[in-house]
N, CA, C, O and CB atoms as a CASP TS submission, in Angstrom:
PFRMAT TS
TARGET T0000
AUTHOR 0000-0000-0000
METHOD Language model
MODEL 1
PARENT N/A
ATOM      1  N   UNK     1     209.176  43.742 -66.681  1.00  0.00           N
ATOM      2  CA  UNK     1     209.479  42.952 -65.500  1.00  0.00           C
ATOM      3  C   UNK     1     208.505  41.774 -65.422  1.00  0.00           C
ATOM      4  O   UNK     1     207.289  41.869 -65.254  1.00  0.00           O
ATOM      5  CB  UNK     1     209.402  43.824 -64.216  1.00  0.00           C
ATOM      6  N   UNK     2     209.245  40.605 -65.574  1.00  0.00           N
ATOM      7  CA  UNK     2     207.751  39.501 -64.980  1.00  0.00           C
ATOM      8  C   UNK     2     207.141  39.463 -63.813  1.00  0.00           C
ATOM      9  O   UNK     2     207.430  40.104 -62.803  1.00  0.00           O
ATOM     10  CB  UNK     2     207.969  38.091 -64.913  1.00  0.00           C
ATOM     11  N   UNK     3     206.379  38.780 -63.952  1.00  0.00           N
ATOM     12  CA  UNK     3     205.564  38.795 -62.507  1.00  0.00           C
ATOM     13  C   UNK     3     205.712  37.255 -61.575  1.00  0.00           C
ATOM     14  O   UNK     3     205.475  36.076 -61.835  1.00  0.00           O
ATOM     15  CB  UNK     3     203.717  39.069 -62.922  1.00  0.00           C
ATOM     16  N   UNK     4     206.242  38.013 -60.355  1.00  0.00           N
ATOM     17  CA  UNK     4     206.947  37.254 -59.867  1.00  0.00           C
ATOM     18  C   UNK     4     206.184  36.895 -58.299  1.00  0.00           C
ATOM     19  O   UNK     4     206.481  35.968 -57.545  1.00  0.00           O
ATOM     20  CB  UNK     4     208.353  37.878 -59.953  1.00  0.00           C
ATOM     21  N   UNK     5     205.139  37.931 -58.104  1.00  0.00           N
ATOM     22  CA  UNK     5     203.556  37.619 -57.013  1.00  0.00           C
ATOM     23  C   UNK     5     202.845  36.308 -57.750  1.00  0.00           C
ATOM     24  O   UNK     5     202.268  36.425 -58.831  1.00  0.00           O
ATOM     25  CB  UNK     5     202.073  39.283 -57.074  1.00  0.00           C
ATOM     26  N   UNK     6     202.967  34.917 -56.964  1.00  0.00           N
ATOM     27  CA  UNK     6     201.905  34.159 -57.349  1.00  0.00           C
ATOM     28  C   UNK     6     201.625  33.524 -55.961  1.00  0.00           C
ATOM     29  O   UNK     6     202.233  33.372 -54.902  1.00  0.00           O
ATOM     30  CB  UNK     6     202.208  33.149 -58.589  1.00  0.00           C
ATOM     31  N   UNK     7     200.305  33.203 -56.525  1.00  0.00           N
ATOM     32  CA  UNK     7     199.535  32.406 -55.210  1.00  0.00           C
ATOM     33  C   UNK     7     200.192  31.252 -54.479  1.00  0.00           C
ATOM     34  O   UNK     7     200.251  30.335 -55.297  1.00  0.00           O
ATOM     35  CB  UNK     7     198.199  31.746 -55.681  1.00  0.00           C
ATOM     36  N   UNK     8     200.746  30.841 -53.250  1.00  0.00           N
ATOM     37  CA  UNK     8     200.808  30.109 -52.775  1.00  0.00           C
ATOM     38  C   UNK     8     202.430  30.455 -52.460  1.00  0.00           C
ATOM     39  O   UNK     8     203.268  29.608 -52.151  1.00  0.00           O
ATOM     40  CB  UNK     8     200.197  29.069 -53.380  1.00  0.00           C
ATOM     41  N   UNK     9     202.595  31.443 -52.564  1.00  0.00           N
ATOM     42  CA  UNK     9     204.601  31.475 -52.506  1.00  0.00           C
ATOM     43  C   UNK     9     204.074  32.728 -51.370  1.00  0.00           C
ATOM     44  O   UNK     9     203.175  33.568 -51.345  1.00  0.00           O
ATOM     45  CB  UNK     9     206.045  32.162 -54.563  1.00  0.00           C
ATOM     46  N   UNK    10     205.404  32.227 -50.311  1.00  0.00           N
ATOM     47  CA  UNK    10     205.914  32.533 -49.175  1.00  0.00           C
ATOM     48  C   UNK    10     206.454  34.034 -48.874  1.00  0.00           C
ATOM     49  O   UNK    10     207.633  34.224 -49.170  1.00  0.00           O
ATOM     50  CB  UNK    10     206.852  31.626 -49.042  1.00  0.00           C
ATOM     51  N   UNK    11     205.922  34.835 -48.466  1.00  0.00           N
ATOM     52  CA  UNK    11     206.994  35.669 -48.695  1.00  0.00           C
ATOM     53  C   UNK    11     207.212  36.299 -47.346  1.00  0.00           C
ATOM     54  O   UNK    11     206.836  35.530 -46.461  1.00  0.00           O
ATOM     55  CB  UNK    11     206.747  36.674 -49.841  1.00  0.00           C
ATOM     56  N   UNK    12     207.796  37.683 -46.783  1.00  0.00           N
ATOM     57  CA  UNK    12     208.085  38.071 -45.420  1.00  0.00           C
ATOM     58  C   UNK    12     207.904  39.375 -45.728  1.00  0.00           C
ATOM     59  O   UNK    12     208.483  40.057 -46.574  1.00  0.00           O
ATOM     60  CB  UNK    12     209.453  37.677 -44.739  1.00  0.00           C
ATOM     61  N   UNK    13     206.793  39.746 -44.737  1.00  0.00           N
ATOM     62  CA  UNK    13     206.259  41.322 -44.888  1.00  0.00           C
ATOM     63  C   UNK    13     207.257  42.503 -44.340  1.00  0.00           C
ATOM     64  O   UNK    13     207.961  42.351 -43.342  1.00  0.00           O
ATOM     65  CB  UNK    13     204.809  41.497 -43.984  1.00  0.00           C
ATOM     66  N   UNK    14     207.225  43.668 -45.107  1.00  0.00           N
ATOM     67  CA  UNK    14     208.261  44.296 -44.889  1.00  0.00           C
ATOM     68  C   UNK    14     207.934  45.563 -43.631  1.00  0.00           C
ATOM     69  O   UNK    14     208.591  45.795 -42.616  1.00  0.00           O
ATOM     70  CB  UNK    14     208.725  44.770 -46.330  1.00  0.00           C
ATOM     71  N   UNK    15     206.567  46.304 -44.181  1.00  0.00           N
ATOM     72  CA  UNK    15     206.256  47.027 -43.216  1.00  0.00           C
ATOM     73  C   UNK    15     205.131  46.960 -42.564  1.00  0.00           C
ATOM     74  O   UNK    15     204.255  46.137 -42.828  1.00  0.00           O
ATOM     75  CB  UNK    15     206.374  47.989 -43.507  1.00  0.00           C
ATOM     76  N   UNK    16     205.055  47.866 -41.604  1.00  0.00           N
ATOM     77  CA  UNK    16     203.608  47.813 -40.795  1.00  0.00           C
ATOM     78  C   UNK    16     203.727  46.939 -39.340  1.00  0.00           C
ATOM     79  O   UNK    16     204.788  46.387 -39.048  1.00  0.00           O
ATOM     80  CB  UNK    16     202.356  46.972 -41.862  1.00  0.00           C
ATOM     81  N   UNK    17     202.974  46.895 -38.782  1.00  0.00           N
ATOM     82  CA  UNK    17     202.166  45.760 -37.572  1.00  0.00           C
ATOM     83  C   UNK    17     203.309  44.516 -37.745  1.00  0.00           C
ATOM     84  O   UNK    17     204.260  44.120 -37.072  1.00  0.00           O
ATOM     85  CB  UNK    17     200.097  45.062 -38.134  1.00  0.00           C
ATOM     86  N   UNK    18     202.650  44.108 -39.086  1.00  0.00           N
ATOM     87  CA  UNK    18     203.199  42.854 -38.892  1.00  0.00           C
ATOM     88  C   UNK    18     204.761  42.134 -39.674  1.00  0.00           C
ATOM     89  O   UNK    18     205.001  40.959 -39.952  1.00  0.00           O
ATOM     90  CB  UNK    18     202.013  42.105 -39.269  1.00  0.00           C
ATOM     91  N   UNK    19     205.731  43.541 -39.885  1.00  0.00           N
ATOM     92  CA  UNK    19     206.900  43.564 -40.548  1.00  0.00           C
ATOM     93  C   UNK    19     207.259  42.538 -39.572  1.00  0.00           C
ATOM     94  O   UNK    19     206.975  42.367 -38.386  1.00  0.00           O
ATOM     95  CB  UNK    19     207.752  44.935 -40.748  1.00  0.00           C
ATOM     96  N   UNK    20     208.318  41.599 -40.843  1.00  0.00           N
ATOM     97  CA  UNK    20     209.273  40.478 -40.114  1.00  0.00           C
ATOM     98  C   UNK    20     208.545  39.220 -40.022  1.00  0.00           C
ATOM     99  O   UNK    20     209.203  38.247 -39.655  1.00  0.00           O
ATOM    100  CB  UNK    20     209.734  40.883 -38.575  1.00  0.00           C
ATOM    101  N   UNK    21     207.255  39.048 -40.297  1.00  0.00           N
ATOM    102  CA  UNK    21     206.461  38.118 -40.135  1.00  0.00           C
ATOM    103  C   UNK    21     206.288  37.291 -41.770  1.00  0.00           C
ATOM    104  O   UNK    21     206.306  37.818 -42.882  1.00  0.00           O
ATOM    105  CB  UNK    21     205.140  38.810 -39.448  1.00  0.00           C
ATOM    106  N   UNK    22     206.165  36.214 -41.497  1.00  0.00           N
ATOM    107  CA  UNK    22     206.304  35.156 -42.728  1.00  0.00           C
ATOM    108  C   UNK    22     204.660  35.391 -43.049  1.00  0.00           C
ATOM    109  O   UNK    22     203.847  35.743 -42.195  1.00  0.00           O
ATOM    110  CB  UNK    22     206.904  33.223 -42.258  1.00  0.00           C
ATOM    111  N   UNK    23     204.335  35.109 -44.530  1.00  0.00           N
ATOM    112  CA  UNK    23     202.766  34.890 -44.732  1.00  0.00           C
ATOM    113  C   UNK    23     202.788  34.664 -46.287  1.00  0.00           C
ATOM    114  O   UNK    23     203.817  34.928 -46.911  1.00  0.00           O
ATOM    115  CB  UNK    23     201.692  36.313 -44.216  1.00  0.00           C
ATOM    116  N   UNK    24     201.603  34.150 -46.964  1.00  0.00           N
ATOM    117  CA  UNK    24     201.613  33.234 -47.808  1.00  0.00           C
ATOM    118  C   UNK    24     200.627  34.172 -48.438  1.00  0.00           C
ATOM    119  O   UNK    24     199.884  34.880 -47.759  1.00  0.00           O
ATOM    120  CB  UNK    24     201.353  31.718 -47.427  1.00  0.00           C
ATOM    121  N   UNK    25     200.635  34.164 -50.183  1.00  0.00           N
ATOM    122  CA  UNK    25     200.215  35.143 -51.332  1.00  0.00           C
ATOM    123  C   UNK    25     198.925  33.977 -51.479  1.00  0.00           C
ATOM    124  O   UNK    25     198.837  32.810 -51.858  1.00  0.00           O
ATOM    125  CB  UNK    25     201.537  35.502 -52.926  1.00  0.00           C
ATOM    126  N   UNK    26     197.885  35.155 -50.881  1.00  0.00           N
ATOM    127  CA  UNK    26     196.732  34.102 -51.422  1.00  0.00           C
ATOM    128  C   UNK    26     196.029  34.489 -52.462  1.00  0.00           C
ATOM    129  O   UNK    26     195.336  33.646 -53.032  1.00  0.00           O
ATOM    130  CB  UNK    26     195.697  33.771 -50.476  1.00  0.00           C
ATOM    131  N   UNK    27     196.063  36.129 -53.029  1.00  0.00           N
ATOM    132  CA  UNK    27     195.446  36.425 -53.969  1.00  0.00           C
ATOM    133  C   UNK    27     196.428  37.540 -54.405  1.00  0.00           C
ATOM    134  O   UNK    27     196.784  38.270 -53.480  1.00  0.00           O
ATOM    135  CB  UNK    27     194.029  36.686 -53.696  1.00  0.00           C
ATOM    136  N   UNK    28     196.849  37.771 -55.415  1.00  0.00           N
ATOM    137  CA  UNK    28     197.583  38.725 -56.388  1.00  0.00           C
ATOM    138  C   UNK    28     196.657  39.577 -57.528  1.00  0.00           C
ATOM    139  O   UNK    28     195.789  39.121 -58.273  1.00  0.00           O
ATOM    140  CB  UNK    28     198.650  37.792 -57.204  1.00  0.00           C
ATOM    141  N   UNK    29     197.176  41.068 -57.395  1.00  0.00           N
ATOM    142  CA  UNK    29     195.987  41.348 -58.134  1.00  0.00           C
ATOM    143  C   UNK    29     197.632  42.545 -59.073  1.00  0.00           C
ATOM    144  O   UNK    29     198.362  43.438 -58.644  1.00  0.00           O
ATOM    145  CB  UNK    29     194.059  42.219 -56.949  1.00  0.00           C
ATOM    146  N   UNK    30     197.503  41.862 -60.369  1.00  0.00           N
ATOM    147  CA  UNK    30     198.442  42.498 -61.054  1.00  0.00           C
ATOM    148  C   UNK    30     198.113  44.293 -61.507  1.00  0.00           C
ATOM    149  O   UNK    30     199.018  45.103 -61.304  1.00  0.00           O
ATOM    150  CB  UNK    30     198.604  41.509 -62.303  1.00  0.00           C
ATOM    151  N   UNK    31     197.171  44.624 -61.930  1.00  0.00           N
ATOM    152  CA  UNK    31     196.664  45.474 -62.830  1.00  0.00           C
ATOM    153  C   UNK    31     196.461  46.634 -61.943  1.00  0.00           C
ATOM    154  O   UNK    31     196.445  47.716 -62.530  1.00  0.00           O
ATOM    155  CB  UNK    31     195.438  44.962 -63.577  1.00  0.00           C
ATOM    156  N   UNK    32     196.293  46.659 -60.580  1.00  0.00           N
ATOM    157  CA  UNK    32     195.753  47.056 -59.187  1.00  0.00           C
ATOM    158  C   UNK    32     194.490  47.708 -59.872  1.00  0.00           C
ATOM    159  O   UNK    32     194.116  47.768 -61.043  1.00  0.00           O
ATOM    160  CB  UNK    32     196.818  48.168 -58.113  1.00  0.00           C
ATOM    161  N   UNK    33     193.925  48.224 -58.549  1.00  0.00           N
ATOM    162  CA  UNK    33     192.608  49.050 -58.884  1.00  0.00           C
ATOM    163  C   UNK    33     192.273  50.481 -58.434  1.00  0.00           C
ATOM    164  O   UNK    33     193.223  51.254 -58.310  1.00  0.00           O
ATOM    165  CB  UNK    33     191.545  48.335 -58.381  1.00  0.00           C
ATOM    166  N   UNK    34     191.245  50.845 -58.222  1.00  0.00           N
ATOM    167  CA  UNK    34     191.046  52.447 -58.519  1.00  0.00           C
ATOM    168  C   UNK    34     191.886  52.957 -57.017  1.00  0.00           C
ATOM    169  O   UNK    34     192.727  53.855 -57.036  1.00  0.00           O
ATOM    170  CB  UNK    34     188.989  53.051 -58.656  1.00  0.00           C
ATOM    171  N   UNK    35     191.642  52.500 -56.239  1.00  0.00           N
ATOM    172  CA  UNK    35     192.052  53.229 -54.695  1.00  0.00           C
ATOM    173  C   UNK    35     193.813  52.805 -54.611  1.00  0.00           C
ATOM    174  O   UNK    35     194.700  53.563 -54.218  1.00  0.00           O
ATOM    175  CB  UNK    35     190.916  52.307 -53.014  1.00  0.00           C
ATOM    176  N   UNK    36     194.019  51.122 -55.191  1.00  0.00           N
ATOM    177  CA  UNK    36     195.737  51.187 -55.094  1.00  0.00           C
ATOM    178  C   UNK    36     196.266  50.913 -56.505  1.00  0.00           C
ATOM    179  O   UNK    36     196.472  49.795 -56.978  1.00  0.00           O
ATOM    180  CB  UNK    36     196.464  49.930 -53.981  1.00  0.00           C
ATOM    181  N   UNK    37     196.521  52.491 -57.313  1.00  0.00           N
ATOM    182  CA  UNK    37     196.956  52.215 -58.940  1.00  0.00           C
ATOM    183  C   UNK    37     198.025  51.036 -59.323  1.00  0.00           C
ATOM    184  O   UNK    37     198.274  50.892 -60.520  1.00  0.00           O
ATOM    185  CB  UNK    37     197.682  53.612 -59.529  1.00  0.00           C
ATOM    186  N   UNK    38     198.751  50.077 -58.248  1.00  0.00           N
ATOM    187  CA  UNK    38     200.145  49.733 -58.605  1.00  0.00           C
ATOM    188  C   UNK    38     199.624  47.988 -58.349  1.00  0.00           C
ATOM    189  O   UNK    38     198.458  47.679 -58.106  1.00  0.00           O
ATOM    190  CB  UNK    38     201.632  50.581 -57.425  1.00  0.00           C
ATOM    191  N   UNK    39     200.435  47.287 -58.434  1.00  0.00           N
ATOM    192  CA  UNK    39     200.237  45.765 -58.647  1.00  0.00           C
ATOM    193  C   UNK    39     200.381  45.242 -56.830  1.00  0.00           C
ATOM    194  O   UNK    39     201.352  45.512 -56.123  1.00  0.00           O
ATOM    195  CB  UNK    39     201.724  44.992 -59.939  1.00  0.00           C
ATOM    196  N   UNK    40     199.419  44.628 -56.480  1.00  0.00           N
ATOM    197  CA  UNK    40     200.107  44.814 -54.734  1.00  0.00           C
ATOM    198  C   UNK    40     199.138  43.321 -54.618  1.00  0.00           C
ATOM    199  O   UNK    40     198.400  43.023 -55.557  1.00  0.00           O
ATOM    200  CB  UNK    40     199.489  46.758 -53.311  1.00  0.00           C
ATOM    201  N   UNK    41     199.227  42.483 -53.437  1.00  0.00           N
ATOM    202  CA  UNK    41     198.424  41.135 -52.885  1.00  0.00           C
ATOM    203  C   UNK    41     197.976  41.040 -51.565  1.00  0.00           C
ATOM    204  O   UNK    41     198.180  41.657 -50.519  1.00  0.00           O
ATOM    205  CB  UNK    41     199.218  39.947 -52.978  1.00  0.00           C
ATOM    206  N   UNK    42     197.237  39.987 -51.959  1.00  0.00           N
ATOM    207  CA  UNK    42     196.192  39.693 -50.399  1.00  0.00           C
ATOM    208  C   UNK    42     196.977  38.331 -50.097  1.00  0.00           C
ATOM    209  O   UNK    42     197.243  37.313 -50.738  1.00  0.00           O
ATOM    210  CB  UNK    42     193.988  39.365 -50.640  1.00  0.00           C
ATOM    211  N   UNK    43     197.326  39.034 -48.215  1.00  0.00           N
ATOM    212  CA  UNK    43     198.406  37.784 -48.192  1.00  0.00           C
ATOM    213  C   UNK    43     197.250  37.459 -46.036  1.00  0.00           C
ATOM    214  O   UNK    43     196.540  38.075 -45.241  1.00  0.00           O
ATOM    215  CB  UNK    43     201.210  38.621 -48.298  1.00  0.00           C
ATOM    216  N   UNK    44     197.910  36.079 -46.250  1.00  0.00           N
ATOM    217  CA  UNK    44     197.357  35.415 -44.881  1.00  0.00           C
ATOM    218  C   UNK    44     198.784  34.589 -44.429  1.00  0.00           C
ATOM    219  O   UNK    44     199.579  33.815 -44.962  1.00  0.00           O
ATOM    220  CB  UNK    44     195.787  34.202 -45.166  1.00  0.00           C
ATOM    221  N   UNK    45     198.567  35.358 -42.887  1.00  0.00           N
ATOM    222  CA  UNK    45     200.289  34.677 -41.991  1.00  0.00           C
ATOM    223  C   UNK    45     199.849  34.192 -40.854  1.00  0.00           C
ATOM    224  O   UNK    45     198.653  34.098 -40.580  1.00  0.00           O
ATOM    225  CB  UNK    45     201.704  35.923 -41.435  1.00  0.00           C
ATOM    226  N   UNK    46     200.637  33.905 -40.229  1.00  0.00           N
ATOM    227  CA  UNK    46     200.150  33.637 -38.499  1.00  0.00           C
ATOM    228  C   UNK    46     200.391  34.960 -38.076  1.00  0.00           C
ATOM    229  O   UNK    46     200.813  35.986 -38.610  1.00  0.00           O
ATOM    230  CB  UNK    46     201.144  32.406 -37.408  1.00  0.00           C
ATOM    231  N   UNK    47     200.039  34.665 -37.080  1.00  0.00           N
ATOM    232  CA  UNK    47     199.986  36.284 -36.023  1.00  0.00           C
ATOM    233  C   UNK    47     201.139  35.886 -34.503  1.00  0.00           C
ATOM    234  O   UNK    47     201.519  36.783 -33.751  1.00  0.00           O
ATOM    235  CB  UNK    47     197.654  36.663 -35.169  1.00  0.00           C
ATOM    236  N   UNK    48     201.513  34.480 -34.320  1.00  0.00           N
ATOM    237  CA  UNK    48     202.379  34.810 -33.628  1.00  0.00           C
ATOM    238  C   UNK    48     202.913  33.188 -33.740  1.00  0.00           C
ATOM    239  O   UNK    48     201.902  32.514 -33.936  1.00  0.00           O
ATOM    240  CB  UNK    48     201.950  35.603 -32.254  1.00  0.00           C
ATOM    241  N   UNK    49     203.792  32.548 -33.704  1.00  0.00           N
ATOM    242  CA  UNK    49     204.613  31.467 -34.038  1.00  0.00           C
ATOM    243  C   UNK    49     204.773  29.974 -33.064  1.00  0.00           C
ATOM    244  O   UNK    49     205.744  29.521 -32.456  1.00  0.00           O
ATOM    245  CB  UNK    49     205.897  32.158 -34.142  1.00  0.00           C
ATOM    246  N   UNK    50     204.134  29.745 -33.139  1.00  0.00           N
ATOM    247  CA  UNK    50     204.363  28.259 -31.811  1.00  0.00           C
ATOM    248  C   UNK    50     206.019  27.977 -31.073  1.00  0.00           C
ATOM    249  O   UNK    50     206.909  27.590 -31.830  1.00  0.00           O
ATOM    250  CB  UNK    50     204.020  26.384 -32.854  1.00  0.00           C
ATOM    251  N   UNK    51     206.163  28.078 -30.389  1.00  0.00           N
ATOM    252  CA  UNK    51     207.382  28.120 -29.135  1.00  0.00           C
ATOM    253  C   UNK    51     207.718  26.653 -29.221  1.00  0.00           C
ATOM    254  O   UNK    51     207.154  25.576 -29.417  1.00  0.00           O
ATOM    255  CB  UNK    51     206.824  28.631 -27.326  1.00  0.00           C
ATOM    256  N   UNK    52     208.961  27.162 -28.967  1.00  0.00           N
ATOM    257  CA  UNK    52     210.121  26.169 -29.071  1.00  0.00           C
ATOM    258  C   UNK    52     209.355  24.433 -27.901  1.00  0.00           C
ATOM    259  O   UNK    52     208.727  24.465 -26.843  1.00  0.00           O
ATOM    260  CB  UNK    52     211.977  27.290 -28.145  1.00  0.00           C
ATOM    261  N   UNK    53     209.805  23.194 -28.746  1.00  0.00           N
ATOM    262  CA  UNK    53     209.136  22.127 -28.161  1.00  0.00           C
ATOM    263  C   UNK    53     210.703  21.171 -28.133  1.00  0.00           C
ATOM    264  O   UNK    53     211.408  20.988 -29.126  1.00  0.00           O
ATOM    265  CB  UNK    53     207.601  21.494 -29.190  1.00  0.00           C
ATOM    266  N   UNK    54     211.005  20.625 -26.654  1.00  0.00           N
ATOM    267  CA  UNK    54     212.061  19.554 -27.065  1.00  0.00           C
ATOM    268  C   UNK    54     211.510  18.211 -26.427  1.00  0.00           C
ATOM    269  O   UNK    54     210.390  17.961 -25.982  1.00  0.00           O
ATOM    270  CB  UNK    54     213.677  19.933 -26.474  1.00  0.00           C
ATOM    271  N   UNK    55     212.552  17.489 -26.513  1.00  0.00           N
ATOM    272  CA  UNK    55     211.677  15.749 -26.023  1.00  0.00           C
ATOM    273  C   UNK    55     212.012  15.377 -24.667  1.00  0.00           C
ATOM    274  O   UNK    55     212.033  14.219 -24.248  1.00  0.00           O
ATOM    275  CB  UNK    55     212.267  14.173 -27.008  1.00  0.00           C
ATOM    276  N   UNK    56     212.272  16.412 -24.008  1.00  0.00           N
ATOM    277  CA  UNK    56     212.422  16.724 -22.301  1.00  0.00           C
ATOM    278  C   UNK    56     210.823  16.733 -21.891  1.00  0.00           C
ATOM    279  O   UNK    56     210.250  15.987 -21.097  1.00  0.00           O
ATOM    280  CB  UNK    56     213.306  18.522 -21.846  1.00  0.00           C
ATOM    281  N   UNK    57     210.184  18.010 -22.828  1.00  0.00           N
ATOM    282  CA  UNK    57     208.959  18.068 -21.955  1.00  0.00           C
ATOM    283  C   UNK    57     207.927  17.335 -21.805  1.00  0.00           C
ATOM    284  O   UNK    57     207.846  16.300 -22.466  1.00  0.00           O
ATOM    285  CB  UNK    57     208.444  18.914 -22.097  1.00  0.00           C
ATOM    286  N   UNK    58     206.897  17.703 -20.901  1.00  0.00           N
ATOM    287  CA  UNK    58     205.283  16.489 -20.896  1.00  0.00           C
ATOM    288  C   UNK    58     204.583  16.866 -22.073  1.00  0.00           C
ATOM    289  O   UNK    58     204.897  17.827 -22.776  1.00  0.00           O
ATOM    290  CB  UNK    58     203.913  16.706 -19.407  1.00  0.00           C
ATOM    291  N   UNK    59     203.886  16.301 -22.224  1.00  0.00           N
ATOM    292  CA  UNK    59     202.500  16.126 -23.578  1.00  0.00           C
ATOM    293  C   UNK    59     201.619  17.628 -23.216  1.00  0.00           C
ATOM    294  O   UNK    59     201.394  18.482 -24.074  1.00  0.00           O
ATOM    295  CB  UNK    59     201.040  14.227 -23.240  1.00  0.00           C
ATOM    296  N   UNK    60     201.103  17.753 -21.479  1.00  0.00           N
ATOM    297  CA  UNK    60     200.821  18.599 -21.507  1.00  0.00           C
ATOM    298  C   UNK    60     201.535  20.556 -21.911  1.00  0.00           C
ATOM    299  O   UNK    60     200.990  21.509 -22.468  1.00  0.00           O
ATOM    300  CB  UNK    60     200.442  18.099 -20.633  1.00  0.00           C
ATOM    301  N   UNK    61     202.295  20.462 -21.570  1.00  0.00           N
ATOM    302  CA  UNK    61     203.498  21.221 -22.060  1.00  0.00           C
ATOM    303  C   UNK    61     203.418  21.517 -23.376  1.00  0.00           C
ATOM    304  O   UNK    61     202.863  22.568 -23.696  1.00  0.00           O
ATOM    305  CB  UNK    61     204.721  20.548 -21.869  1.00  0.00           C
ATOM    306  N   UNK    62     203.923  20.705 -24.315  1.00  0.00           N
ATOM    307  CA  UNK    62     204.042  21.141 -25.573  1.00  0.00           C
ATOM    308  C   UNK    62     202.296  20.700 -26.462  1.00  0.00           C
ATOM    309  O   UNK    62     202.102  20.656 -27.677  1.00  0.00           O
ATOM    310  CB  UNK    62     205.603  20.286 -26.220  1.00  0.00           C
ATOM    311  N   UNK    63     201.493  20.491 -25.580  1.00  0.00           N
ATOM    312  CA  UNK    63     200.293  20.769 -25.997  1.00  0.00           C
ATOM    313  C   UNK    63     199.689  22.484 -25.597  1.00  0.00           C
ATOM    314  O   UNK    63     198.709  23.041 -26.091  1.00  0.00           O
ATOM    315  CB  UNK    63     199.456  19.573 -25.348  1.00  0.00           C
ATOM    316  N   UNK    64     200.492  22.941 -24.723  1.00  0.00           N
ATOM    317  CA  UNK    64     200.293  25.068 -24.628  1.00  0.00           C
ATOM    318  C   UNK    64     201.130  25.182 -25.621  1.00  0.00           C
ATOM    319  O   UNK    64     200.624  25.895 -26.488  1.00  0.00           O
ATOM    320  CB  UNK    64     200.965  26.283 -22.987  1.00  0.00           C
ATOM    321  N   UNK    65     202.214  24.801 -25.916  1.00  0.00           N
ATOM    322  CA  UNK    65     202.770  25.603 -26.711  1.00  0.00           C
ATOM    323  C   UNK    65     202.790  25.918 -27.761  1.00  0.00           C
ATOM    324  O   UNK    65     203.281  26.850 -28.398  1.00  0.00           O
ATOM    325  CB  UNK    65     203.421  25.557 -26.688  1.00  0.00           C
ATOM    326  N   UNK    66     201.971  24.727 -28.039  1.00  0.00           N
ATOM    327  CA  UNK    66     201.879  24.375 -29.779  1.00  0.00           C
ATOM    328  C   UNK    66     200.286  24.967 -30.091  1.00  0.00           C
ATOM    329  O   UNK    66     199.754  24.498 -31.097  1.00  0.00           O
ATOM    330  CB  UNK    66     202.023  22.257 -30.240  1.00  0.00           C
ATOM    331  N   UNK    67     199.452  26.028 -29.240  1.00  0.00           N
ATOM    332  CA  UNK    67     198.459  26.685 -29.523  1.00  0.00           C
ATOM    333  C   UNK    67     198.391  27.177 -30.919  1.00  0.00           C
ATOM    334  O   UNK    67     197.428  27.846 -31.292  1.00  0.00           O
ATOM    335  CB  UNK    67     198.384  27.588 -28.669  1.00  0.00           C
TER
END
């Protein structure tokens, strides 16, 4: 099978906390190691998504939302 985990590609976590959530492959570790025998990555996402912004609202407005 090739290897198809590389750094910088997008992917969407499946289980846990943060299933359903988008996050980005920052480190891939093919060979795994002593505690996880199988090929698995270190990934970084947001934790919750900036809210909807249209050109109705004030500056202040879509300056909360866009936290």
């Amino acid at each position: 099978m090739g290897k198809f985990m590389k750094p910088g590609k997008v992917v969407l976590v499946l289980a846990g906390r943060y299933s359903g959530r988008k996050a980005v492959i920052v480190k891939n570790i093919d060979d795994g190691t002593s505690d996880r025998p199988y090929s698995h990555a270190l990934v970084a996402g947001i934790d919750r998504y900036p809210r909807k912004v249209t050109a109705a609202m004030g500056k202040k407005k879509i300056a909360k939302r866009s936290k």
